[in-house]
C-alpha positions as CSV (number, residue, x, y, z in Angstrom):
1,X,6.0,-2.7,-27.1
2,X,5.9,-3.3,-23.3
3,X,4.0,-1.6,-20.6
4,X,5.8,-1.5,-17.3
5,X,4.5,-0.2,-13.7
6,X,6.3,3.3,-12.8
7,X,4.0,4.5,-10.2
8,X,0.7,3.6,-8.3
9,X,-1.1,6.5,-7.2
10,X,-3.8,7.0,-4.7
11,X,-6.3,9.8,-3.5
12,X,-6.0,11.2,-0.7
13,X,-7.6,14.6,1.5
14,X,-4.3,14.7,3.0
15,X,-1.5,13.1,1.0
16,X,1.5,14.1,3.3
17,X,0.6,12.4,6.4
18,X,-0.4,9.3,4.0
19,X,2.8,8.9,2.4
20,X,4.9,9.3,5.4
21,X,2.7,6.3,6.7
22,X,3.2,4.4,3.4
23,X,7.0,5.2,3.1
24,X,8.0,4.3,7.1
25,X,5.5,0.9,6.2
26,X,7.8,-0.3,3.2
27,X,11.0,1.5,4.2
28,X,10.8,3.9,1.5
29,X,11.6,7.5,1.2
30,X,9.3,10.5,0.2
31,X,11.4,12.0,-3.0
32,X,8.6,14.9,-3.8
33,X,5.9,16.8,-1.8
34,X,5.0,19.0,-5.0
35,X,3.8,21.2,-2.4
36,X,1.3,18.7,-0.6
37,X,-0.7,17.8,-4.1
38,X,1.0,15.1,-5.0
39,X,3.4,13.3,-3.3
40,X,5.7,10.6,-4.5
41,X,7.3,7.8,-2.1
42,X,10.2,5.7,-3.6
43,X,10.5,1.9,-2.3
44,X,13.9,0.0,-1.1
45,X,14.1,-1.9,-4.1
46,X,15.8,-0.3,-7.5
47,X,13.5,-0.7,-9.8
48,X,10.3,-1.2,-7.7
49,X,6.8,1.2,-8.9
50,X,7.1,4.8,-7.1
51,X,3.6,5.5,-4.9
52,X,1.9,8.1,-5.5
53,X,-0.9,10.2,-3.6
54,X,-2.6,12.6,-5.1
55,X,-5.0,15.4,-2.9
56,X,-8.3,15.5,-4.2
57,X,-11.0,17.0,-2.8
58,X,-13.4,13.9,-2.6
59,X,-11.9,10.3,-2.8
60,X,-14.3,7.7,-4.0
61,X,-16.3,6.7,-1.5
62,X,-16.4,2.2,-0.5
63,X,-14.0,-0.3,-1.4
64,X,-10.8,1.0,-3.8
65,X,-11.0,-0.9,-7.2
66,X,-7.1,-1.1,-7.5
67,X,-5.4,-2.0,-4.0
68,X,-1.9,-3.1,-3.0
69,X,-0.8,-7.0,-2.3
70,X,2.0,-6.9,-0.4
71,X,4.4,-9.9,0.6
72,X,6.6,-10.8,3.7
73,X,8.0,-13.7,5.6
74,X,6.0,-13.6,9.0
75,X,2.6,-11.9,8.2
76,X,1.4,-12.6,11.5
77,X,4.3,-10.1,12.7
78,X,3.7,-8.1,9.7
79,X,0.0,-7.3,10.5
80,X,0.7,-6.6,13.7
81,X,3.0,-4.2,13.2
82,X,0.7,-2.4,10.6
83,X,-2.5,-2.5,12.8
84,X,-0.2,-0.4,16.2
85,X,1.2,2.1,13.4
86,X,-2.2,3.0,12.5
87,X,-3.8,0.0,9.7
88,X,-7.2,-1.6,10.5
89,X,-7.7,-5.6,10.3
90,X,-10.6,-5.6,7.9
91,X,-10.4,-9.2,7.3
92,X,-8.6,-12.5,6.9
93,X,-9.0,-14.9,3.9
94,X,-7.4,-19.0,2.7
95,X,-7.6,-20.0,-0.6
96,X,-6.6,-23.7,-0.9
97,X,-3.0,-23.1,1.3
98,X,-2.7,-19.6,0.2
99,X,-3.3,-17.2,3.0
100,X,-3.6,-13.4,2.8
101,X,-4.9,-10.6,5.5
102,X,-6.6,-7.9,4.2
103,X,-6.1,-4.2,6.0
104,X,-6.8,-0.7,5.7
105,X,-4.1,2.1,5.5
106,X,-5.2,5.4,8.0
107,X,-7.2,7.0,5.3
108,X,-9.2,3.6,4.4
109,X,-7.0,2.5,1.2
110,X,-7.2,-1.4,1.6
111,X,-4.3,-3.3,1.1
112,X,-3.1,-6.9,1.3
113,X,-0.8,-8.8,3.2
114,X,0.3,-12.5,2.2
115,X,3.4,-14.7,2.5
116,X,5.6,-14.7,-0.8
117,X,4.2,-17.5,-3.1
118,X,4.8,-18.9,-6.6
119,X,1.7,-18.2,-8.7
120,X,0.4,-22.0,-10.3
121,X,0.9,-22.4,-13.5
């Protein structure tokens, strides 16, 4: 038996307005509002996990335990682009020649940003 990603869900106050934000970021489409309580954003890609954000009345508060690592080919670009539709920089990290900038979505979900790499074996 196999497990396989279908969705990735996030809390949210307001999970509208955050998955708007998520689907225009990743060219994705919002497939269901369920009436603003949870709201479900399909990627590009057949086959790629749906996101999902959930209203709750209190997300956790501090740093999300489960977070995003998305790739691109110009992450300087990339960032940029995230940080003027609404992201904050929280911070920018190497590890050997791997590179990776680390943001936050509008409602303080962090996230990460790297170029596409081979994981070492």
């Amino acid at each position: 038996m196999t497990l396989t990603v279908g969705m990735i869900t996030v809390d949210s106050t307001d999970p509208i307005p955050l998955a708007r934000w998520w689907a225009e970021r990743i060219g994705g489409t919002v497939i269901a509002e369920n009436d603003g309580f949870f709201v479900m954003v399909s990627g590009p890609a057949a086959g790629a996990p749906v996101l999902g954000f959930q209203q709750v009345d209190d997300p956790t508060p501090g740093k999300n335990r489960i977070h995003l690592d998305l790739t691109t080919t110009d992450i300087d670009a990339e960032v940029e682009s995230l940080v003027a539709a609404g992201a904050t920089r929280i911070a920018d990290h190497e590890l050997g020649d791997f590179a990776w900038v680390t943001l936050a979505d509008p409602d303080g979900n962090q996230f990460c940003v790297s170029l596409a790499h081979e994981p070492s074996a």
